[in-house]
C-alpha positions as CSV (number, residue, x, y, z in Angstrom):
1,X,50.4,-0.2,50.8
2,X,47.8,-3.1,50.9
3,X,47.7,-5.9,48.6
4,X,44.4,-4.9,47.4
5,X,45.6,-1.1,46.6
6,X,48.5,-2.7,44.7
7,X,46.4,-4.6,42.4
8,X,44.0,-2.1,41.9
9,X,47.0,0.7,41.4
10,X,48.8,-1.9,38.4
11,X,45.6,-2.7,36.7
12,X,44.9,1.4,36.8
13,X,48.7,1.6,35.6
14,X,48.2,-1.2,33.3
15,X,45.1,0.4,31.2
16,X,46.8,3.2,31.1
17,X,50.3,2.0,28.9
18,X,47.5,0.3,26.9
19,X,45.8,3.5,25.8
20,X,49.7,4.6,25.5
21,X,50.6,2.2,22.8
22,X,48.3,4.5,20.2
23,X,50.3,7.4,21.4
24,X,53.1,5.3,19.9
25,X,51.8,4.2,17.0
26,X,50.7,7.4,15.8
27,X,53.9,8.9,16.8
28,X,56.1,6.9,14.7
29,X,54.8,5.6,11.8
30,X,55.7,8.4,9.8
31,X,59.0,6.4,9.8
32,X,57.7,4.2,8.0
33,X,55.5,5.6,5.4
34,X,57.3,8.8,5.2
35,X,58.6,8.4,1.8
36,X,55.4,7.1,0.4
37,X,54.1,10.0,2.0
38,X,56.4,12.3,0.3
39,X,55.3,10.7,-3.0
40,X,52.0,11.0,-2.6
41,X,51.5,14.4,-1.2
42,X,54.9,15.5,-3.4
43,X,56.0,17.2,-0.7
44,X,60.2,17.3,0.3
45,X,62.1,16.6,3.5
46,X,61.5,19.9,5.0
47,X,57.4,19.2,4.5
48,X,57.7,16.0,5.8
49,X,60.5,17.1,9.0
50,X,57.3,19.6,9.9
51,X,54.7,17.1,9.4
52,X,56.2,14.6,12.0
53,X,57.1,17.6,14.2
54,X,53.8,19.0,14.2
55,X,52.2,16.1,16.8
56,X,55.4,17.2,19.1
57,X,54.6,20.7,18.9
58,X,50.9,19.8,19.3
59,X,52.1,17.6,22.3
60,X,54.2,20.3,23.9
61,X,51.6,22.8,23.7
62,X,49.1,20.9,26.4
63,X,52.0,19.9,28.7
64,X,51.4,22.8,30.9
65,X,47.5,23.5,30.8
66,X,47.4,19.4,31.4
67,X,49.4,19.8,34.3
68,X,47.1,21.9,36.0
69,X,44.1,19.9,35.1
70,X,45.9,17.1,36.5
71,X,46.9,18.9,39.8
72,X,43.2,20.8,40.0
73,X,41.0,17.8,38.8
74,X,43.1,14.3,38.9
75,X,44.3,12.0,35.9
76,X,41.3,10.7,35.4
77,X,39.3,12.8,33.6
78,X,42.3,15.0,32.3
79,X,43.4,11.7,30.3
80,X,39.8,11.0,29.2
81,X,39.2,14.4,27.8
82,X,42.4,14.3,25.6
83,X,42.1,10.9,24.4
84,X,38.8,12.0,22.8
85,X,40.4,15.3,21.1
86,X,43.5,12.6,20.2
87,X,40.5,10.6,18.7
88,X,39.0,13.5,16.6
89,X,42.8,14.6,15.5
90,X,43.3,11.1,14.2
91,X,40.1,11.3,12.0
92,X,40.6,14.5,10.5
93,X,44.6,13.4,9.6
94,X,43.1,9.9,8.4
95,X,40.5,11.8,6.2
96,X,42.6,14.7,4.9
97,X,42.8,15.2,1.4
98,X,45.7,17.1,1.4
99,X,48.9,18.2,3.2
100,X,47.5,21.3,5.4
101,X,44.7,19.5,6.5
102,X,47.0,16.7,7.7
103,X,48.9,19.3,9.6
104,X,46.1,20.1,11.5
105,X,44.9,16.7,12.5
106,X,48.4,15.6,13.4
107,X,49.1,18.4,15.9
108,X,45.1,17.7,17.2
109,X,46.6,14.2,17.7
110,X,49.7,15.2,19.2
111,X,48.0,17.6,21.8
112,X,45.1,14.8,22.4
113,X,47.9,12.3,23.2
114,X,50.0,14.7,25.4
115,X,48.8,14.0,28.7
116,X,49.7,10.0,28.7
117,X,52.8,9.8,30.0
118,X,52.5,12.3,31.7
119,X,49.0,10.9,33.6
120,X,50.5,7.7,34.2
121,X,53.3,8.9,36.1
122,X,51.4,11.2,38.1
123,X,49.2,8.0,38.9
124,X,52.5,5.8,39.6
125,X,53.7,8.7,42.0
126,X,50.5,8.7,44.1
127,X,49.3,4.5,44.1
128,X,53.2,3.6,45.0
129,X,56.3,3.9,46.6
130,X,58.8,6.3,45.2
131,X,61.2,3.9,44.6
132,X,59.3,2.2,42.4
133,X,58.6,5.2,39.9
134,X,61.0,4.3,37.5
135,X,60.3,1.1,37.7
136,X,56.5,1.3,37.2
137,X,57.0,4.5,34.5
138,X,59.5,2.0,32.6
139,X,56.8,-0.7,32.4
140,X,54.2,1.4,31.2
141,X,57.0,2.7,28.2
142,X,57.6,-1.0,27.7
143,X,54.0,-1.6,26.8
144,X,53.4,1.7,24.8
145,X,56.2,1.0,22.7
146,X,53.6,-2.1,21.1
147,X,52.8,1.1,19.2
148,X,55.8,1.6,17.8
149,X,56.5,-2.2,17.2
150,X,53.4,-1.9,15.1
151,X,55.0,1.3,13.5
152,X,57.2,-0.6,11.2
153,X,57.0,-3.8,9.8
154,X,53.5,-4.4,10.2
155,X,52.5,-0.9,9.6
156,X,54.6,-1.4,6.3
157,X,52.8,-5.0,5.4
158,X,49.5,-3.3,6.2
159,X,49.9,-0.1,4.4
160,X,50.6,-2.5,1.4
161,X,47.8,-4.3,1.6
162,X,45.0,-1.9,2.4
163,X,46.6,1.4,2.3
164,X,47.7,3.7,5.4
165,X,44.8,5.4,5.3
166,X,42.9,2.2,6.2
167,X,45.7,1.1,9.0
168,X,45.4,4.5,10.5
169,X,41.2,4.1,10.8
170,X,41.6,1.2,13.0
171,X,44.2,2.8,15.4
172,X,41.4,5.5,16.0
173,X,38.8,3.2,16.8
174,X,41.6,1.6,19.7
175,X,42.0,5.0,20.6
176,X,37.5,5.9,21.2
177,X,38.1,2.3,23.0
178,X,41.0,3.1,25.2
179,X,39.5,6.3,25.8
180,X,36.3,4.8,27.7
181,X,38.2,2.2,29.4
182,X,40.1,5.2,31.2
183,X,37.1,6.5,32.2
184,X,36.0,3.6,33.7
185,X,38.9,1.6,35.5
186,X,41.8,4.8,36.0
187,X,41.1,6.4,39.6
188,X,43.6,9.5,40.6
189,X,44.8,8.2,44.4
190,X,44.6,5.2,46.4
191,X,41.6,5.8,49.4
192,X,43.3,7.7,52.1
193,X,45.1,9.6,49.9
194,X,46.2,13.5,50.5
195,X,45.2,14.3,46.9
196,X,41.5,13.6,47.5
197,X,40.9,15.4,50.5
198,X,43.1,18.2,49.4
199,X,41.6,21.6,49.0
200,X,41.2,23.0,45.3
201,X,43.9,25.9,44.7
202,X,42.5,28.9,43.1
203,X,44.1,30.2,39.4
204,X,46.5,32.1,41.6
205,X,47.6,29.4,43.8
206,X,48.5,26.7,41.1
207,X,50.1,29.7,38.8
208,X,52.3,30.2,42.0
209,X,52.8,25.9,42.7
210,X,54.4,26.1,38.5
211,X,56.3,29.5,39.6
212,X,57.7,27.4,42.5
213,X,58.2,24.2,39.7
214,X,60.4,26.6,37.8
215,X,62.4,27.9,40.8
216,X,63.7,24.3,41.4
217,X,67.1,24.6,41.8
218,X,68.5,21.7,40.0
219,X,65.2,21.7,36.8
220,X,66.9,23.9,34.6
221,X,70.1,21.2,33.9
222,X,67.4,18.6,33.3
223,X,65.3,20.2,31.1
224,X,68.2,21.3,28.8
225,X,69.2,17.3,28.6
226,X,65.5,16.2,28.4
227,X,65.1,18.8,26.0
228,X,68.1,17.2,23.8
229,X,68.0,13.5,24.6
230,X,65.0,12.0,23.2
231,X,64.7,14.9,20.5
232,X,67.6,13.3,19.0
233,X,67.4,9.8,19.3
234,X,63.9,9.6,18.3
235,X,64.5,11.7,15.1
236,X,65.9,8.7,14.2
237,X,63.8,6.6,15.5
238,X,60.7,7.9,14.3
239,X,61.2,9.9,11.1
240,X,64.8,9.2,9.3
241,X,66.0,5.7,10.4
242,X,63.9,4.0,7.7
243,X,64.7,6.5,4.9
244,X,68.3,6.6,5.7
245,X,68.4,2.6,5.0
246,X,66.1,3.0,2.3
247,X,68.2,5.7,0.6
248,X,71.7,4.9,2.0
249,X,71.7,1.2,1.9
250,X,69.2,0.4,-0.5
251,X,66.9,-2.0,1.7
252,X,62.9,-2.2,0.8
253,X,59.9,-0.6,3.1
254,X,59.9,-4.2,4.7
255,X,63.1,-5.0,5.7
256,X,63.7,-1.1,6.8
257,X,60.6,-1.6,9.2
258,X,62.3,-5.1,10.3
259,X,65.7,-2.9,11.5
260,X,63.1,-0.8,13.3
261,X,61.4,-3.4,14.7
262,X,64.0,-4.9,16.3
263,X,65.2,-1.4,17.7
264,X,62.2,-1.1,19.0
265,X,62.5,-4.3,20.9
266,X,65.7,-3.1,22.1
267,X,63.9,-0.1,23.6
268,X,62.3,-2.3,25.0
269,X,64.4,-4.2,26.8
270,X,66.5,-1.4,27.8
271,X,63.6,-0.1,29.3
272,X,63.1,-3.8,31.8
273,X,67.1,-3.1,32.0
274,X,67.7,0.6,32.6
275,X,64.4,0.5,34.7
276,X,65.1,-0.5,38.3
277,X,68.8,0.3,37.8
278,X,68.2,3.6,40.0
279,X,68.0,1.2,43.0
280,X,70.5,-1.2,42.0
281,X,73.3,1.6,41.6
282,X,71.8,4.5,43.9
283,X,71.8,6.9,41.7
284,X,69.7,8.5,38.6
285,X,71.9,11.4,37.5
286,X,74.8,9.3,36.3
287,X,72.5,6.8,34.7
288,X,70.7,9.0,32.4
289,X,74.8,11.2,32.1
290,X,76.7,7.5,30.6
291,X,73.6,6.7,28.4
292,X,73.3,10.0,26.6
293,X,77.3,10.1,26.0
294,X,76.6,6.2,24.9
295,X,74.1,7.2,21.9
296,X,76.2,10.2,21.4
297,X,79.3,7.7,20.8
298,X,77.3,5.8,18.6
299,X,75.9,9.2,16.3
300,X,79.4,10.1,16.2
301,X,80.7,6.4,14.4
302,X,77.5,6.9,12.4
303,X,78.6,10.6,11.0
304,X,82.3,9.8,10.7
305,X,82.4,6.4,9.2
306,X,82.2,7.0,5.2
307,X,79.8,3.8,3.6
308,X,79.6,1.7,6.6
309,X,78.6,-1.9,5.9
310,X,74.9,-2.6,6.5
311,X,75.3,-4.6,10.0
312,X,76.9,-1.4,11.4
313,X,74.7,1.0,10.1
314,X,71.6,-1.4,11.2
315,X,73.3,-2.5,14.5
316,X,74.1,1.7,15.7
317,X,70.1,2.2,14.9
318,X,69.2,-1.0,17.2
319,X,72.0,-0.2,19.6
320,X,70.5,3.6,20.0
321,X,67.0,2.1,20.5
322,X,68.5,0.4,23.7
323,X,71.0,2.9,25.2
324,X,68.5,5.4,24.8
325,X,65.8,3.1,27.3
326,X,68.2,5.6,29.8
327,X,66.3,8.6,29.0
328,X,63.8,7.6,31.9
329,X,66.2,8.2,34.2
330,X,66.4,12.1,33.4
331,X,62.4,11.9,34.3
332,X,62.8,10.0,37.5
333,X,65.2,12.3,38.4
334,X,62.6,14.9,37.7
335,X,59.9,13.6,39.2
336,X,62.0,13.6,42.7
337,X,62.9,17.2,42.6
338,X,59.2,18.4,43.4
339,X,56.8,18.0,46.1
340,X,53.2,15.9,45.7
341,X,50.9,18.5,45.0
342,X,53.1,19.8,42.4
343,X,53.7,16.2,40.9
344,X,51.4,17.6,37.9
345,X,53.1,20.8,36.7
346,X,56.1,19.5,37.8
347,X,55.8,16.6,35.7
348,X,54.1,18.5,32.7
349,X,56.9,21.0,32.7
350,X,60.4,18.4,32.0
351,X,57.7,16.8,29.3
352,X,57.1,19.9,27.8
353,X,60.5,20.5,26.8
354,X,60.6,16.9,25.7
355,X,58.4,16.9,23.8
356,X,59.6,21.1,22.6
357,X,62.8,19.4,21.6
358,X,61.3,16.5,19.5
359,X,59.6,18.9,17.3
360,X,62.5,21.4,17.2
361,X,65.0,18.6,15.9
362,X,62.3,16.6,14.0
363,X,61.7,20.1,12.0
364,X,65.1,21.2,11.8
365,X,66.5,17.5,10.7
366,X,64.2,18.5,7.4
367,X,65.8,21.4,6.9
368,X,69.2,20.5,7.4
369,X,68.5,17.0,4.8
370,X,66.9,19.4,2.5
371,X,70.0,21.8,2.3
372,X,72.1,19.0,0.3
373,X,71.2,18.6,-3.1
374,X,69.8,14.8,-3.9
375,X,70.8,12.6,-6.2
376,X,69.1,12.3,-10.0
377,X,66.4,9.3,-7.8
378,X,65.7,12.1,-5.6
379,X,67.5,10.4,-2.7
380,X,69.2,11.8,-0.1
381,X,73.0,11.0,-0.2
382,X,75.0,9.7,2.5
383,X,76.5,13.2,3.3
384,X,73.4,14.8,4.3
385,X,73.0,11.7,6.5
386,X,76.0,12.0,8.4
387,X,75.8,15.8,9.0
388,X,72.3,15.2,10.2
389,X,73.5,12.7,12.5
390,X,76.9,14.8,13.4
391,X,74.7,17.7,14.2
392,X,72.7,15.4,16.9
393,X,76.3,14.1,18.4
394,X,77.2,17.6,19.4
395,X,74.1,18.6,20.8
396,X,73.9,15.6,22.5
397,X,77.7,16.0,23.8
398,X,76.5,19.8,25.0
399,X,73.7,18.8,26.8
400,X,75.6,16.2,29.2
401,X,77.9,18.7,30.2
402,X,75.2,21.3,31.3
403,X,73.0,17.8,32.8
404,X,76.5,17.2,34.8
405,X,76.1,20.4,36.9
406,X,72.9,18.9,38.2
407,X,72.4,17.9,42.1
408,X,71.7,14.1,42.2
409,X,68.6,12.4,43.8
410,X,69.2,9.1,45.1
411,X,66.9,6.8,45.5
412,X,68.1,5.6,49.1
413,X,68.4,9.3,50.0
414,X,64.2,10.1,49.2
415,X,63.1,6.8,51.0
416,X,64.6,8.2,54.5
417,X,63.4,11.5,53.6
418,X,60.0,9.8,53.6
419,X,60.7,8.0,56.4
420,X,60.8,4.2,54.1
């Protein structure tokens, strides 16, 4: 590729993890203000568990109709459209005066924000070489994970200061912001490109491309981990970490959201780490195979390990944030499995169950908290929070061991295929 159509393809790339870090944000704060959201709206755990799961299944909904707008009419305007329905979602949540309404404008939101991820990659797939997908996709996680950065402490000093309410109006005015700057700087393909001289399938053709997506040989092994992986890991991440050392051991809002912020900087490390490891070791399967067992380890020490000191029980949450950075691997190895012109449904398909699984665990977690009686405070006791995180080390420990029947594709392997 030219110099000029690399520029031009990271700057694309680059607006687009900006207009990702909302995504993030909106994602995960609820670990922050969960329990103040539980006071307020007197709700329980198992309100709460389908309040934060509700943007997942709002996000897995539109993984499929996206991917067809993004095969049939390009990233561009696919990511525009949902970004303003994300914006919308965000203003009836940040408005709602009570705990239905928030339902619905956290599923709008999750739906709206669906399609980045997903957009960017398809971008990344057709502006560069394959080899530097997970590369690129790991830099564009890197930057939306600002938003989760912003999740905790500051979210927690802000939400202080002028309420959540008020913290969550700005983030929507980024979003209407974002939102325009797609529509002006992302283009779909590089000039020259198949994808813009390609001929417009009818319904039937691109219902036959995602019955061909679904035939893949080697999808159904990655979907069940995909499905599993981040639905656990971010459970923790972005709904119980904060209450469980709020609860467990007894830290404030602040310095919960300061053991979350720095797990979020591990993320994001791991995510520079894990990213171009694919090339480094030839392989993506067995990347994504020792990182889940890794967080699956660390789950287990975290269920069996009766009143850890703080430093372990802070250092497991940091040391998942940065082990799980491995999860991109399971999409790289995703993303290799289909042909171009299905990048889109392809793509939208291993996110769907993503994001399926998120919402599935996220709910579920609630229920399974909310089946141990609290204490007199109304806390959660340490119990619940080791069977919760038990419950996630044996799923997690299931899902390898279906992932390991899956047919590698190395990286070396797709560049001669392409003639690199």
């Amino acid at each position: 590729m030219t110099s000029s159509n690399r520029r031009q393809g990271l700057i694309i790339v680059g607006t687009l993890a900006t207009a990702y870090v909302a995504s993030h944000f909106f994602r995960a704060s609820n670990v922050t203000i969960g329990l103040d959201l539980m006071r307020d709206l007197h709700i329980g755990p198992e309100a709460l568990g389908a309040l934060t799961g509700a943007f997942f299944f709002g996000f897995s909904s539109m993984q499929i109709p996206c991917g067809f707008f993004f095969d049939r009419y390009g990233p561009r305007l696919t990511v525009f459209g949902m970004l303003v329905l994300a914006t919308i979602g965000g203003t009836v949540f940040t408005l709602a005066p009570d705990w239905p309404t928030l339902l619905v404008g956290r599923a709008m939101m999750g739906a709206g924000f669906g399609v980045m991820l997903i957009g960017s990659m398809v971008v990344i797939s057709r502006w560069f070489p394959p080899d530097r997908f997970s590369t690129l996709s790991s830099m564009v996680l890197s930057i939306g994970l600002l938003g989760n950065l912003l999740a905790t402490t500051p979210l927690a000093w802000a939400a202080d200061a002028v309420g959540w309410r008020g913290v969550f109006g700005g983030v929507i005015v980024f979003t209407a912001i974002a939102a325009v700057a797609v529509l002006l700087v992302v283009r779909d393909a590089p000039p020259g490109h198949p994808f813009l001289a390609r001929k417009r399938e009818s319904p039937r053709e691109m219902v036959q491309g995602l019955v061909q997506v679904l035939r893949t040989p080697t999808l159904p092994y990655i979907l069940i981990l995909n499905f599993c992986n981040y639905a656990c890991t971010f459970t923790i991440q972005g709904l119980w970490g904060g209450p469980f050392l709020r609860e467990v051991h007894g830290l404030s809002k602040i310095q919960s959201g300061n053991v979350l912020l720095a797990a979020v900087v591990a993320y994001q490390i791991g995510q520079l780490v894990f990213g171009p490891m694919d090339r480094v070791l030839n392989t993506r399967k067995w990347i994504a195979f020792t990182g889940t067992l890794v967080v699956a380890g660390i789950m287990a020490t975290l269920a069996l390990w009766s009143h850890p000191p703080l430093w372990l029980a802070a250092g497991a949450i940091i040391a998942i944030g940065f082990v799980s950075s491995s999860s991109t691997m399971i999409m790289a190895h995703g993303r290799a499995t289909f042909p171009d012109r299905l990048i889109g449904r392809g793509m939208a398909t291993i996110n769907t169950c993503v994001m399926l699984g998120v919402a599935c665990m996220q709910t579920l977690s609630g229920v399974i908290l909310g089946a141990f009686e609290p204490q007199a405070t109304g806390a959660r006791t340490e119990f619940a929070y080791r069977s919760l995180f038990g419950f996630m080390c044996v799923v997690l420990i299931v899902a390898t061991s279906i992932y390991s029947r899956s047919t590698d594709v190395r990286p070396s392997d797709e560049l001669k295929a392409r003639g690199g």
